[in-house]
TORFI-682943 format. One record per residue (C-alpha): y, x, z; residue in one letter; residue number from 1; chain. Coordinates in Angstrom, 1 decimal, always signed. Layout:
<sites>
@north: Y east: X up: Z residuo: A num: NUM cadena: A
...
</sites>
This chain:
<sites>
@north: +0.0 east: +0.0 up: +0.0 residuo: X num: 1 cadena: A
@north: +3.4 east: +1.4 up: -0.9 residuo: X num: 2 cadena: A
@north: +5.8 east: +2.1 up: +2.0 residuo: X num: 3 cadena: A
@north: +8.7 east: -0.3 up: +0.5 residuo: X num: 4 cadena: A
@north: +5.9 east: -3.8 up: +0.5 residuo: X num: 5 cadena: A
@north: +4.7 east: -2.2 up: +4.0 residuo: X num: 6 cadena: A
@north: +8.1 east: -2.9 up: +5.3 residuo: X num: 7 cadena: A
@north: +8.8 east: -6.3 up: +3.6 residuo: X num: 8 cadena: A
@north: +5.1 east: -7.2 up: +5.3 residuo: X num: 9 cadena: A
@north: +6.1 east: -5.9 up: +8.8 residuo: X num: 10 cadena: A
@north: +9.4 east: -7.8 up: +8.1 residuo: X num: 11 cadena: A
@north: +7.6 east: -11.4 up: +7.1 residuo: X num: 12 cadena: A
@north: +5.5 east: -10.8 up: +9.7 residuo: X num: 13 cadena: A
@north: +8.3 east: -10.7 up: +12.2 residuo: X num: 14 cadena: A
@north: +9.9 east: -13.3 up: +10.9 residuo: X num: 15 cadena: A
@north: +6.9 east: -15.2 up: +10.7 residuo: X num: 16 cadena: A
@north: +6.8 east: -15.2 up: +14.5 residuo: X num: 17 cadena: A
@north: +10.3 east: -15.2 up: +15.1 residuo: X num: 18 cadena: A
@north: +9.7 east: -18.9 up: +13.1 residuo: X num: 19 cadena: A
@north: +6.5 east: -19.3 up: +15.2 residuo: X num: 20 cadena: A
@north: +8.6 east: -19.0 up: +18.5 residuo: X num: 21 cadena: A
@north: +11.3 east: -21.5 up: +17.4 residuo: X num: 22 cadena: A
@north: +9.0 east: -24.1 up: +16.9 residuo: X num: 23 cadena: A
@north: +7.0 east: -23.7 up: +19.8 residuo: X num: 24 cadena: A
@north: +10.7 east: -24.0 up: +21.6 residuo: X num: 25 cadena: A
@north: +11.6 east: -27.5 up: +19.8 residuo: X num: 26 cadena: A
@north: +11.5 east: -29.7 up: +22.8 residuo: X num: 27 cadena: A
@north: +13.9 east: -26.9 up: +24.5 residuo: X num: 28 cadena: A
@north: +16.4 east: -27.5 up: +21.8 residuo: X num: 29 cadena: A
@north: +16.0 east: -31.1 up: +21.7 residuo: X num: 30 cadena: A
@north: +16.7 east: -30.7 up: +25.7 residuo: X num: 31 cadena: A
@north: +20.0 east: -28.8 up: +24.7 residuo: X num: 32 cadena: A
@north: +21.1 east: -31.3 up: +22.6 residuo: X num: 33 cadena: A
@north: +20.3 east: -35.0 up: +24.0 residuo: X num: 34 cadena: A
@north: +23.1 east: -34.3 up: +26.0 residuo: X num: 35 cadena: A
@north: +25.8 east: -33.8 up: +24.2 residuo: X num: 36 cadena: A
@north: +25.8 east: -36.0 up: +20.9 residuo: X num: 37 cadena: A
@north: +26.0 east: -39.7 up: +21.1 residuo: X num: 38 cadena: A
@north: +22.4 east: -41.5 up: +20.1 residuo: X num: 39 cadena: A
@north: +19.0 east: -39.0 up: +20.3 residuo: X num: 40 cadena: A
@north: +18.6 east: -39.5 up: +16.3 residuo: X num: 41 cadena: A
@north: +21.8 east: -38.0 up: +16.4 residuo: X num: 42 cadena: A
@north: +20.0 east: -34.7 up: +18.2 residuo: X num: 43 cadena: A
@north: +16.5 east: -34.8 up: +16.5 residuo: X num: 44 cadena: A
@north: +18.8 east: -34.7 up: +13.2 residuo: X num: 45 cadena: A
@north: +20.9 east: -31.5 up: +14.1 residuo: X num: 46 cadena: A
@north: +17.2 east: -29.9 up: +15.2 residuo: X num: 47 cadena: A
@north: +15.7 east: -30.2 up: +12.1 residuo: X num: 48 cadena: A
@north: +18.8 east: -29.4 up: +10.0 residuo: X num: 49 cadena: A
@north: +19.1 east: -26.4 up: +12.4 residuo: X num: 50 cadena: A
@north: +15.2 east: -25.7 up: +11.8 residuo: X num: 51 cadena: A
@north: +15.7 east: -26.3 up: +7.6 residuo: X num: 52 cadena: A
@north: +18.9 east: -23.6 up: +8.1 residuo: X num: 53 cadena: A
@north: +16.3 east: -21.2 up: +10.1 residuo: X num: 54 cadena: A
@north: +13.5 east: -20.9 up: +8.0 residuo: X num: 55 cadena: A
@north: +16.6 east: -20.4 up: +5.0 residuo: X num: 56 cadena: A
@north: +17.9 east: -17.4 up: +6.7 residuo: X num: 57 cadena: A
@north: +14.4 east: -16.1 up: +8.8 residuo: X num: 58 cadena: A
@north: +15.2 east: -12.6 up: +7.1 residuo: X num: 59 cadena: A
@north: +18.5 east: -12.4 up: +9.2 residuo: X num: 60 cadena: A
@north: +16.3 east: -12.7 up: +12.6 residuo: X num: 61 cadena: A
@north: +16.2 east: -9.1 up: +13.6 residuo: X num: 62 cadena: A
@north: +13.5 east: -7.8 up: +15.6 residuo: X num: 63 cadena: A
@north: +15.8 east: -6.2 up: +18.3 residuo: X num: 64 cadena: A
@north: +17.5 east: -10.3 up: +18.8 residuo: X num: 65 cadena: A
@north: +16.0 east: -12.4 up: +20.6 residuo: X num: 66 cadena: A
@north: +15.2 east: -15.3 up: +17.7 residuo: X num: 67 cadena: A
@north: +15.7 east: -18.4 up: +21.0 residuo: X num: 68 cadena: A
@north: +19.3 east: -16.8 up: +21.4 residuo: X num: 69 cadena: A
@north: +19.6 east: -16.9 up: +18.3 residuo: X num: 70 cadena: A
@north: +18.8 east: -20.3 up: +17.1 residuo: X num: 71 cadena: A
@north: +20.9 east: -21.5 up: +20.1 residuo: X num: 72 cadena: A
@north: +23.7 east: -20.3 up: +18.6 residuo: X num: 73 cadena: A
@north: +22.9 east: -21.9 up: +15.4 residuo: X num: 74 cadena: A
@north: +22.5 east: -25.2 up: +17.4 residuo: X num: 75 cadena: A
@north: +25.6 east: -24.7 up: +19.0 residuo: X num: 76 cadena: A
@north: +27.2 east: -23.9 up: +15.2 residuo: X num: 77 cadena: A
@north: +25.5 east: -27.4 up: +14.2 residuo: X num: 78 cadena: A
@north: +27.0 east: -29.4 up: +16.8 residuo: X num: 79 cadena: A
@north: +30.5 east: -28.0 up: +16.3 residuo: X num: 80 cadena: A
@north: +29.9 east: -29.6 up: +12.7 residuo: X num: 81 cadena: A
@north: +28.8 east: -32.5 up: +13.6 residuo: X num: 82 cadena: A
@north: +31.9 east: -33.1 up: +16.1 residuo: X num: 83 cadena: A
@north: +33.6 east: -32.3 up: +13.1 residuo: X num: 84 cadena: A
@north: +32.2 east: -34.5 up: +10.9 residuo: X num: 85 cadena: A
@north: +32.4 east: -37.2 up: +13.6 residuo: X num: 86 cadena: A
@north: +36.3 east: -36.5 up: +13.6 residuo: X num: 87 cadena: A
@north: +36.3 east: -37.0 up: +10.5 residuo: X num: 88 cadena: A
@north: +34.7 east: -39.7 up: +9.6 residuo: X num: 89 cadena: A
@north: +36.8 east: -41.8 up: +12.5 residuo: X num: 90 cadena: A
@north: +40.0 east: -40.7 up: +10.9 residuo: X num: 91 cadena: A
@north: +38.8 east: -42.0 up: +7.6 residuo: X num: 92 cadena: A
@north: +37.5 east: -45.3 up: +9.7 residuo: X num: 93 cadena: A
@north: +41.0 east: -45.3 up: +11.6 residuo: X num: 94 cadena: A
@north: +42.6 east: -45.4 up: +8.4 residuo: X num: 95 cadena: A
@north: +40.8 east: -48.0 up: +6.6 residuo: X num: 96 cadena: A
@north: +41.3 east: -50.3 up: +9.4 residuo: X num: 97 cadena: A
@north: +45.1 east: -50.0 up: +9.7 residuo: X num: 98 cadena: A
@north: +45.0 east: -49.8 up: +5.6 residuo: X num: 99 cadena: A
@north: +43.1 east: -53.4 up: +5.7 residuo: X num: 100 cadena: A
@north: +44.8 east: -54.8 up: +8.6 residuo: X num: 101 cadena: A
@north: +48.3 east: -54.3 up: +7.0 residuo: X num: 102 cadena: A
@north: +47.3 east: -55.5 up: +3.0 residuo: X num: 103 cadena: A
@north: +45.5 east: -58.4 up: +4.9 residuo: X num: 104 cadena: A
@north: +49.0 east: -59.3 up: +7.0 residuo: X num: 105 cadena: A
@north: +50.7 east: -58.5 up: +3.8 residuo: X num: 106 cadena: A
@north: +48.8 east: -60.9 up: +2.0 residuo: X num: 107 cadena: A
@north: +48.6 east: -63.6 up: +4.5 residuo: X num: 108 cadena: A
@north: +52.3 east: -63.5 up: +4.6 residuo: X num: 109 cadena: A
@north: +52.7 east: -63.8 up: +1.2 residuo: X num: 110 cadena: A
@north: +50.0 east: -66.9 up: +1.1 residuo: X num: 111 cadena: A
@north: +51.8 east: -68.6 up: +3.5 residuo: X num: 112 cadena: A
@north: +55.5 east: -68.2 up: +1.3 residuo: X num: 113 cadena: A
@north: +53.6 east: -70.0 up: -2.0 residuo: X num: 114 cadena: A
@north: +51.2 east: -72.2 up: -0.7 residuo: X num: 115 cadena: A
@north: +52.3 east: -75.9 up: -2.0 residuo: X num: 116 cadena: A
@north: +54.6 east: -77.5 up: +1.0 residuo: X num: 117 cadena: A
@north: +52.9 east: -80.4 up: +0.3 residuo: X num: 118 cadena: A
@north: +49.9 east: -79.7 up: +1.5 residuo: X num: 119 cadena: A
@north: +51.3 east: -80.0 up: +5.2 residuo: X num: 120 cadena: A
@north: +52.8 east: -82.9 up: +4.4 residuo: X num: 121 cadena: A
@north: +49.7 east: -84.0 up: +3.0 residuo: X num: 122 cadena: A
@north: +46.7 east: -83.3 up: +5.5 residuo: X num: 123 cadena: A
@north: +47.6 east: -86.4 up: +8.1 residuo: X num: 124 cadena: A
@north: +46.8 east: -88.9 up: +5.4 residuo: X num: 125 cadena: A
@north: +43.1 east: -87.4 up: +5.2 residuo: X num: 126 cadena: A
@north: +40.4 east: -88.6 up: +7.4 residuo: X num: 127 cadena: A
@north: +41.3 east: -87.0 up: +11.1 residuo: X num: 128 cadena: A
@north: +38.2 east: -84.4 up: +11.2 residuo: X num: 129 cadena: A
@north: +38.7 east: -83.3 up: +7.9 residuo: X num: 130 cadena: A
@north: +42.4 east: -82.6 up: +8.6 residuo: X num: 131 cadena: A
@north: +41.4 east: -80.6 up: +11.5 residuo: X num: 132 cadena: A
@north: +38.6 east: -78.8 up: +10.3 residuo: X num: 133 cadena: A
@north: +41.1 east: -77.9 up: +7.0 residuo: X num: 134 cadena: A
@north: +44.0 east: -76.5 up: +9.6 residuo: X num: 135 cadena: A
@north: +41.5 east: -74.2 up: +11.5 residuo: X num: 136 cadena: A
@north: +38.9 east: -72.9 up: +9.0 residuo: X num: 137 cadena: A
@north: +41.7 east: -72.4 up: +5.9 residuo: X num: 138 cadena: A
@north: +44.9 east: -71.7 up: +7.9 residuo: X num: 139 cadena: A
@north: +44.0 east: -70.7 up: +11.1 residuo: X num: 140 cadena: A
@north: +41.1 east: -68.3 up: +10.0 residuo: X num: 141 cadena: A
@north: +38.4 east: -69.6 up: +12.5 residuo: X num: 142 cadena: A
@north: +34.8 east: -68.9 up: +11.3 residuo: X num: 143 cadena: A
@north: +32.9 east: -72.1 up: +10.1 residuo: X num: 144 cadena: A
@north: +29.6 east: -71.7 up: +12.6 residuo: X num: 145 cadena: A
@north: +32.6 east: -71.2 up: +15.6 residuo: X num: 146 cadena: A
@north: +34.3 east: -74.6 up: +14.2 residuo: X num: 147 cadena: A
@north: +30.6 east: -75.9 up: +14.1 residuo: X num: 148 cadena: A
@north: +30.1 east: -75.1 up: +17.7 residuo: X num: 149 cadena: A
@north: +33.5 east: -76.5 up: +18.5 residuo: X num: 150 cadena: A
@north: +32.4 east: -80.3 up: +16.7 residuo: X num: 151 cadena: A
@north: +29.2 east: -80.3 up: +18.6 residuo: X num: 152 cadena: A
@north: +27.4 east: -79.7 up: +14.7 residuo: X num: 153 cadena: A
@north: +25.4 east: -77.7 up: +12.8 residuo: X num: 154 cadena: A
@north: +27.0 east: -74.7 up: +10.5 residuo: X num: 155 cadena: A
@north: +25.3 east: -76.6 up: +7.5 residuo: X num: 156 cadena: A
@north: +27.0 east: -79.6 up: +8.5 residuo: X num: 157 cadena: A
@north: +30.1 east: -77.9 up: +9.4 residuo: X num: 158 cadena: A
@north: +29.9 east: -76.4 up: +5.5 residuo: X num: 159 cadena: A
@north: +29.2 east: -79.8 up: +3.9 residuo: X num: 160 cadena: A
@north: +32.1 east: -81.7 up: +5.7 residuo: X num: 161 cadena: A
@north: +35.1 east: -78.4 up: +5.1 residuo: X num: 162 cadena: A
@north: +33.5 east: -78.9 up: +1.2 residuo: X num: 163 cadena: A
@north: +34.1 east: -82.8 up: +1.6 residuo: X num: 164 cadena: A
@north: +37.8 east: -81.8 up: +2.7 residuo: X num: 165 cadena: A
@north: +38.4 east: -79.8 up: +0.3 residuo: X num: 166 cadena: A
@north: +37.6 east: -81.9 up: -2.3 residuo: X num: 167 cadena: A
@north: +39.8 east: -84.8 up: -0.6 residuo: X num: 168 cadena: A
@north: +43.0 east: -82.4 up: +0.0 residuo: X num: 169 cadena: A
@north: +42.2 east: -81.5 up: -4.0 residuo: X num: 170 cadena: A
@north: +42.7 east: -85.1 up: -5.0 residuo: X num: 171 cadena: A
@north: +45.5 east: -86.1 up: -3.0 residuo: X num: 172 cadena: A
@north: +47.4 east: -82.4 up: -3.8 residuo: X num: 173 cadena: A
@north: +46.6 east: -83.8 up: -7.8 residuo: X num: 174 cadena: A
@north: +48.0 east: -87.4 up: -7.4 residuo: X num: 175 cadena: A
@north: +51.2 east: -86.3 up: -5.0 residuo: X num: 176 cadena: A
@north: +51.9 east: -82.9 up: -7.4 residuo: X num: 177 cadena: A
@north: +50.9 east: -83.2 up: -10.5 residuo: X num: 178 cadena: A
@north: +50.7 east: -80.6 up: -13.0 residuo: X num: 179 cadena: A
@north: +51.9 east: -78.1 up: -10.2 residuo: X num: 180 cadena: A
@north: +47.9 east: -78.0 up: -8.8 residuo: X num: 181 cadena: A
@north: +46.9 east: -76.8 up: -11.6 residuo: X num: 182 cadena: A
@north: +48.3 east: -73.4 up: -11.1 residuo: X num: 183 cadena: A
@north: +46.8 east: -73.2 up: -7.6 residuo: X num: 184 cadena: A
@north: +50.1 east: -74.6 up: -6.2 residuo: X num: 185 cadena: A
@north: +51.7 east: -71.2 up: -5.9 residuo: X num: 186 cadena: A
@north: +55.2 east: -71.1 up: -6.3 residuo: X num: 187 cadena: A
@north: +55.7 east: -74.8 up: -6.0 residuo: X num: 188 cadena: A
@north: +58.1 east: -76.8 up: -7.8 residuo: X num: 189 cadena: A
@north: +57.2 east: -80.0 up: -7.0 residuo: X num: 190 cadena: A
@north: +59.0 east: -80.8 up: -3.7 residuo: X num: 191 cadena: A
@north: +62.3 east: -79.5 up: -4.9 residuo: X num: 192 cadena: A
@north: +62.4 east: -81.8 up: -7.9 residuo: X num: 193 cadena: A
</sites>
């Protein structure tokens, strides 16, 4: 055997159990990291990523480092990341929500500036729990399976009766506006002529 594959087989061999010594450690690691990340899929993930990384770069584990020490600090390297990533990823959450938040108030406000007038004026002359089920599903925003629980009904029944509404408010928008309904009632005309 040639001196140069002697070395390379003295080196895999040392890296061999350098790998053979991390694994027998993985419920030492796992230990090190329940602690300090937020759900335990959270820690088994960094382990294996941080075992994946090891066995990448087993030819960096020198024999005169201890390859436990070593793979702690890899660890420790993996959960700076992962803070990071968590940082991240709630800026970019953060963000979103205030981004929605503002185009949904935005919107709303705008809604409320070209939705007909008449509809307002309109909703007392429908049946009384249609009127109501209108005013807090469509412009108060309450959830149909809350309204639901509010009537004392089922969420089917809740749906079928806020489609019967509808369908009401539709006619009686049609016979009071006109042509203006057709449009969707935005920007509506019809109380100023």
């Amino acid at each position: 055997m040639r001196k140069l594959d002697m070395v390379h087989s003295m080196q895999h061999d040392v890296n061999e159990g350098a790998l053979q010594v991390l694994v027998e450690n993985h419920r030492r690691f796992l230990a090190f990291l329940l602690p300090r990340v937020r759900q335990p899929e959270d820690a088994e993930e960094i382990r294996q990523s941080a075992f994946v990384r090891a066995s990448e770069k087993e030819a960096t584990i020198r024999t005169d480092e201890s390859a436990v020490a070593w793979f702690y600090r890899l660890l420790r390297n993996a959960l700076i990341d992962y803070y990071r990533r968590l940082d991240i990823e709630q800026r970019a959450l953060d963000f979103m929500t205030v981004e929605t938040q503002s185009a949904t108030d935005s919107l709303d406000d705008e809604l409320k500036g070209t939705v007909c007038a008449c509809l307002y004026d309109l909703l007392p002359t429908l049946k009384p729990e249609y009127a109501e089920l209108l005013r807090q599903v469509d412009l108060n925003g309450v959830a149909v399976p809350v309204m639901a629980e509010t009537l004392g009904i089922t969420a089917n029944n809740a749906g079928v009766r806020l489609h019967r509404a509808r369908q009401a408010l539709k006619e009686r928008l049609v016979e009071s506006c006109g042509t203006c309904t057709i449009h969707g009632c935005l920007d509506c005309t019809c109380k100023s002529c």
